[in-house]
N, C-alpha and C positions, 0 to 999 in steps of 0.2 A: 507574296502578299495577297490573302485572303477580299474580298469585296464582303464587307460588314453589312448585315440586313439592313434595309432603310427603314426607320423607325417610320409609320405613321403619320403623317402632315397636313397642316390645313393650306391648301393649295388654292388657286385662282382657275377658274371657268369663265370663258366668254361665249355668252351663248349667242351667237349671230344668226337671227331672225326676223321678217319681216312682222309676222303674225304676233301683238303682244302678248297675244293668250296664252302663246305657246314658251313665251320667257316668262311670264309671271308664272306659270306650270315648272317648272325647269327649276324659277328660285326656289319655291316652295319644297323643289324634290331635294336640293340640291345644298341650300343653305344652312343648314347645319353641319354640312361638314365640309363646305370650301368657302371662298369669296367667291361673289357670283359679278360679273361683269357682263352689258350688255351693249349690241349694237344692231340697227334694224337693218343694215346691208352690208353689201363689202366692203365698200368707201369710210364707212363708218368702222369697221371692224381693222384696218389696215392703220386708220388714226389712231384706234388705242391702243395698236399693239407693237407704237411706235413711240406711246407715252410712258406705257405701264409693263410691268413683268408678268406675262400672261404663261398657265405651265398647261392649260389646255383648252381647246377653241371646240366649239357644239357648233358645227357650220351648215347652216341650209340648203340645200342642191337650189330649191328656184325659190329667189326673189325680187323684188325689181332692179333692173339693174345687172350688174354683174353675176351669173350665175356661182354658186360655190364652188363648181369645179375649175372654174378661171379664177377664182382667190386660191384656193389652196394653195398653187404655186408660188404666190407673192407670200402669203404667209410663210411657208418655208427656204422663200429668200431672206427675209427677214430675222430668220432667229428657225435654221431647222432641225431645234430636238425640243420645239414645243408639238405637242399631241393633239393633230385634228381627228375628229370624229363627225362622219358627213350625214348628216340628216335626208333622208327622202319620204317621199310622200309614197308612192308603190315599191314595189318589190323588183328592183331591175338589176337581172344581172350584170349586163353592160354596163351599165352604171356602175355596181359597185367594182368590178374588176377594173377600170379602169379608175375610180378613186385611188384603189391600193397601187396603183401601178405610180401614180402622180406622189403617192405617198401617204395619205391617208392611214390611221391606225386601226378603224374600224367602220364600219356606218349600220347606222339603224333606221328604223321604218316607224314613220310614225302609225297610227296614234303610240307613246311610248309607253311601256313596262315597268314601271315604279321601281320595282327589286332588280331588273336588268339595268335601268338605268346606273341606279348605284353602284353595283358592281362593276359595269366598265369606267364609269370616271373613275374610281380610286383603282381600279388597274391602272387605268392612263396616269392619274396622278404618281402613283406610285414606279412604272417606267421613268417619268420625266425625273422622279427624285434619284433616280439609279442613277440614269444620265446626268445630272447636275455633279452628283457625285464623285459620279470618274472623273468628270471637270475640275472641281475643288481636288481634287486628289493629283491626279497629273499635268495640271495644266502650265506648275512653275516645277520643272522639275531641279530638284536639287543636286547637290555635286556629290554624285555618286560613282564618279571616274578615280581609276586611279590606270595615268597612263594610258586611256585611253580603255581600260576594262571596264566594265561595270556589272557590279553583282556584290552580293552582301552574303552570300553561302557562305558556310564554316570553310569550306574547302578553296573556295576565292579569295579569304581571308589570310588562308595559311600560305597562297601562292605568294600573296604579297609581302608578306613577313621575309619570303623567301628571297623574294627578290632585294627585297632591301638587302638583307644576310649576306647575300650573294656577289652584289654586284659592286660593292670596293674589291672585292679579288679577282684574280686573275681566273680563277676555276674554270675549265670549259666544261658545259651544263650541256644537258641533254635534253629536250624537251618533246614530252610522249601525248599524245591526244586522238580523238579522231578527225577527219576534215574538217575544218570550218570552227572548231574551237578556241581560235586564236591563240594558238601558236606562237606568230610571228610577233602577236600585241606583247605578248611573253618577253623573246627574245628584246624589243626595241625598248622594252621596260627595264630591262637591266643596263640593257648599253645606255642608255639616257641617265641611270644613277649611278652610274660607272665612272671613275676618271677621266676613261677614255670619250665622253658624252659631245665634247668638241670637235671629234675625229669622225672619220666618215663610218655611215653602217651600209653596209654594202650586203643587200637581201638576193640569193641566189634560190631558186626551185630546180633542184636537179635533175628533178624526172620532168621538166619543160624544157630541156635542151636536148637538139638533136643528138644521139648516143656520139657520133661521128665530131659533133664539135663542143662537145663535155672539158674535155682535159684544155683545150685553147680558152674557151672561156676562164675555168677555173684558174690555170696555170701561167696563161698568155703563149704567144707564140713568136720567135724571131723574123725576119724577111725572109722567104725564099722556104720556109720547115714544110712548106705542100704546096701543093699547086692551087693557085689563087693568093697567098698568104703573099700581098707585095711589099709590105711592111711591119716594120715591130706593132707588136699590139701586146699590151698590157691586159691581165687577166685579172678576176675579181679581186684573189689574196693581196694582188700590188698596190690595185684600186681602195683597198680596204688598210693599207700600211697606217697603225699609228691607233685605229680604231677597232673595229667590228665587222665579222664575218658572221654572215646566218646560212645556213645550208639547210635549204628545208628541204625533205623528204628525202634523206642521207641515205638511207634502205634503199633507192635504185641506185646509187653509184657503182659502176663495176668495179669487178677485183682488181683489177690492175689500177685503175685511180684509186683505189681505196691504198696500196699501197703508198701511193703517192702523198697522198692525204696524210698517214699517218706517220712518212719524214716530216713533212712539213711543222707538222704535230711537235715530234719530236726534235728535232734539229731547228725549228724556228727560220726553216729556207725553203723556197721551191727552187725548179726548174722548168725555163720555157721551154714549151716545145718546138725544138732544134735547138735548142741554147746550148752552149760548151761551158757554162760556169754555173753556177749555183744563185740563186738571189736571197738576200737574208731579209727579213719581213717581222714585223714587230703588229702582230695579227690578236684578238683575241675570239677565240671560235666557239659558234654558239650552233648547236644542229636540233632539229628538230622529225619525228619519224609518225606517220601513223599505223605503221607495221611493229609486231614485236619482233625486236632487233636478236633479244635471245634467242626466237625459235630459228630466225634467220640464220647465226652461228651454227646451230644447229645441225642446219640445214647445208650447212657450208656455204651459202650464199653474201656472209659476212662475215670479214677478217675480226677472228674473236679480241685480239691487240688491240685494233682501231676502236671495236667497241668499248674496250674499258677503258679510253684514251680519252673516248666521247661522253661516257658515264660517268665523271667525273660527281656530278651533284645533279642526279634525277629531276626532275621536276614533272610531272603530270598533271594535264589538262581536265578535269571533267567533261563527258557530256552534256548537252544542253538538257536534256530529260531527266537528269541524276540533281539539276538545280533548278528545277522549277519556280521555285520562290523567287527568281532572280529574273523570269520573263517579265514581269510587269516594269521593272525597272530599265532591263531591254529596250522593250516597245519603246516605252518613254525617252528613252535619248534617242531612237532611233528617228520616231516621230519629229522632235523637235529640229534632230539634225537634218533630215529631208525636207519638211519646212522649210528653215533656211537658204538650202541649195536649189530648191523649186520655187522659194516665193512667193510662198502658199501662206497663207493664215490655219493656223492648224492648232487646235484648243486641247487635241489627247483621241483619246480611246473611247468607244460605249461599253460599257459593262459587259453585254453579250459579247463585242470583238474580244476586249480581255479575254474572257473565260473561253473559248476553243479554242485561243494562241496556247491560254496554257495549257491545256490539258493534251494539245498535239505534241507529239514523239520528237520533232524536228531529225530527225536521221542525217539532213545536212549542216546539221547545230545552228553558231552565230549567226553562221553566213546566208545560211537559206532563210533565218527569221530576218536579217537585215534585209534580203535583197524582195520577200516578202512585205514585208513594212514600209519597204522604195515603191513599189507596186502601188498598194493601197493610197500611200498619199498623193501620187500621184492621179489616181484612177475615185478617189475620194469623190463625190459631190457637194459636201460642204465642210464645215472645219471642225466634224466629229470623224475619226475613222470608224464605222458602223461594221456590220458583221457582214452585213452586205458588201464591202470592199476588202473580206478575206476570201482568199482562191477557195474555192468549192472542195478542192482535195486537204485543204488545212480544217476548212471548216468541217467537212462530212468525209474522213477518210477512210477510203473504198476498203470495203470487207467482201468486194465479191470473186476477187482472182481466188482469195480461201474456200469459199462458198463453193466453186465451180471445180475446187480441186479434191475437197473432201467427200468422198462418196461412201464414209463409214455413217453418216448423219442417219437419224431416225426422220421418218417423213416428216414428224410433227414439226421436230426442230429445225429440218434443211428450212422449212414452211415458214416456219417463224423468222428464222436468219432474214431470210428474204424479205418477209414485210419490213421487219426492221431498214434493211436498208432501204427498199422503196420509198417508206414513208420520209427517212432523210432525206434522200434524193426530192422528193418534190417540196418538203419545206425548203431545204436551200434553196430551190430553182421559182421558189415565190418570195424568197428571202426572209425566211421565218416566218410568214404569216399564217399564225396556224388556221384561220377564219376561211382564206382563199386556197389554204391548201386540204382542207376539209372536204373543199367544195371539190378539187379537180379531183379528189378520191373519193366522194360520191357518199362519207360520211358525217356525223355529227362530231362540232368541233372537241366537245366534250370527249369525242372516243380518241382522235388524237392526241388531248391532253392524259389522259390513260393509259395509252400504250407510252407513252414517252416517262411515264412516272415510270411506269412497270417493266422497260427497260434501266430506268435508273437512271434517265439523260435529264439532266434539272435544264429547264426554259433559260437560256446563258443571258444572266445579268435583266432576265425580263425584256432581251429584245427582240423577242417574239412577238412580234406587233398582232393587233387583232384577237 
């Protein structure tokens, strides 16, 4: 799901000043292309923006009273993805780096620039309209689970189809993916439209048991089969009689359980370990691999029998990377679902957040963008997740281990590689401001906005403040 341009809007300005010359200035500059609102101090400006929907505030550093920089912070307790822009009277850098720091989008110096002026409030206006955006967009998100999936990819599509296909019969499925693909959400989707949905499903990871106690788990074990073992114990398949076995990550089970596995398979019975009889078990088995299990045969590291036993009806997962359209939908239940379990008020995504979730690789697919989006809402400061609350390696990911490795570069290029990445590096580490990260590199904000077109990296969602 693309973020559609924001059309153009007449917006609302509160210009908070003591000086009236300087708001009758402001209306005049200003009034033809937003509503103009005004207040002559903080106290005053905290009332109407407790009355009225205000999309961006002109805040004075000194008036009587409460300085600007002691309002800013209550106005973005108040409602923080409205756009302040701090007015001063001289040129201080201290000042301005710590307005950006409290949050501020920009600040300017009086006497003001008629044609500057304009152009940063319909910047500002036009962030807040991004921002409102993703808000109307995500904020009630709709029912886009199925068993707990969520994604609208052709290929998400066809898993479900499958599942339904699949899961009145008995078929044992195989299901292929890499980490964190959800796998398991796979397997727990067909045993839930399965007959067997009342029966227990009993989720096993093979490669998380010690090698030494694989087969007692799986299989169980009788009193007295080794030393420690003081009594019967019951093993997954028994644990699982009537319903559902999952075996994830099949590919490390050794050959000799692999045998075992594949009576079981076929005879419909185990044996405990030390058991003198047989146990008969009414299982239906569902495995899961993110190895290919052919080259494994291959390799003789898999009994080729047990794999056609397990391949019964394929199923594969997608990468998280291969379904990008299906991140924005992601974020979105993942958002509301940490919400919930946190407590939190939590309204969605900024446009900028969106745009580097999706455009990141995820290499540990669902799982690393869930435990991601756990992070964020947690670590949030108010009830937008901003880009500011995505880890610096999602947001800006490192291209210098390549850099430092490839020594066929022409100097020009190593040269360029490298700015590029510095220049990321210190917008993330000011949070995309390009105004203060201009400054710590000593250029004009105009030449950041340049090299960043001239790489081909578009400002994410305009939330690049400043």
């Amino acid at each position: 799901m693309q973020t559609e341009e924001v059309p153009r809007r007449r917006g609302s300005v509160l210009v908070v000043d003591d000086e009236e010359g300087v708001r009758d200035a402001m209306r005049l500059i200003l009034e033809d292309n937003c509503d103009i609102l005004e207040a002559r101090d903080g106290a005053g400006a905290i009332e109407i923006l407790r009355s009225q929907d205000v999309d961006v505030v002109m805040l004075d550093q000194r008036m009587p009273g409460e300085a600007g920089m002691t309002i800013l912070p209550r106005i973005h307790a108040l409602d923080p993805t409205i756009v302040v822009i701090l007015a001063t009277a001289v040129r201080d850098i201290s000042t301005a780096v710590e307005a950006m720091r409290l949050g501020a989008y920009d600040y300017v110096v009086k006497p003001f620039d008629v044609d500057g002026i304009l152009v940063l409030v319909q910047r500002a206006l036009d962030k807040r309209a991004l921002e409102r955006q993703a808000l109307r967009v995500r904020a009630t998100p709709g029912d886009r689970t199925f068993h707990g999936m969520v994604g609208r990819h052709p290929e998400m599509a066809r898993i479900y189809q499958l599942i339904v296909q699949i899961a009145e019969t008995p078929a044992t499925v195989l299901v292929t993916g890499e980490s964190g693909t959800g796998k398991e959400l796979v397997a727990r989707a067909i045993h839930q439209r399965s007959p067997r949905a009342g029966q227990p499903f009993v989720a096993v990871n093979v490669a998380a048991i010690p090698e030494s106690l694989v087969e007692s788990e799986l299989f169980g074990h009788e009193k007295g089969a080794f030393t420690g073992a003081h009594a019967r114990k019951l093993g997954k398949f028994e644990l699982a009689h009537g319903g559902t076995i999952f075996l994830d990550e099949i590919g490390s089970l050794r050959l000799d359980l692999q045998t075992k596995l594949l009576r079981a398979l076929q005879e419909r019975e185990i044996e405990r370990l030390g058991g003198l009889r047989p146990v008969v078990i009414d299982v239906r088995v569902l495995a899961a691999t993110n190895v290919n299990l052919r080259q494994a045969v291959r390799q003789g590291a898999f009994r080729e029998d047990l794999y056609y036993r397990l391949n019964v009806v394929p199923l594969h997962v997608p990468p998280l990377r291969e379904r990008r359209e299906d991140i924005p939908f992601l974020v979105e239940h993942f958002v509301h679902r940490f919400a919930r379990e946190c407590q939190r008020r939590m309204d969605g995504v900024s446009a900028g957040a969106l745009a580097v979730l999706t455009r990141y690789d995820w290499p540990g697919n669902v799982r690393e963008l869930e435990n991601v989006i756990h992070r964020a809402v947690v670590l949030a400061s108010g009830p937008v997740v901003m880009l500011r609350d995505v880890p610096p390696e999602v947001a800006v990911p490192d291209t210098g281990t390549r850099l430092a490795e490839d020594t066929r570069l022409p100097l020009r290029e190593a040269c360029e590689q490298f700015e590029r990445q510095y220049v990321l590096r210190v917008l993330e580490r000011v949070q995309w401001n390009v105004s203060r990260a201009a400054r710590l590199l000593g250029v004009h904000r105009n030449t950041v906005l340049t090299k960043l077109s001239a790489w081909n990296i578009r400002r994410p969602g305009d939330d690049l403040t400043g």
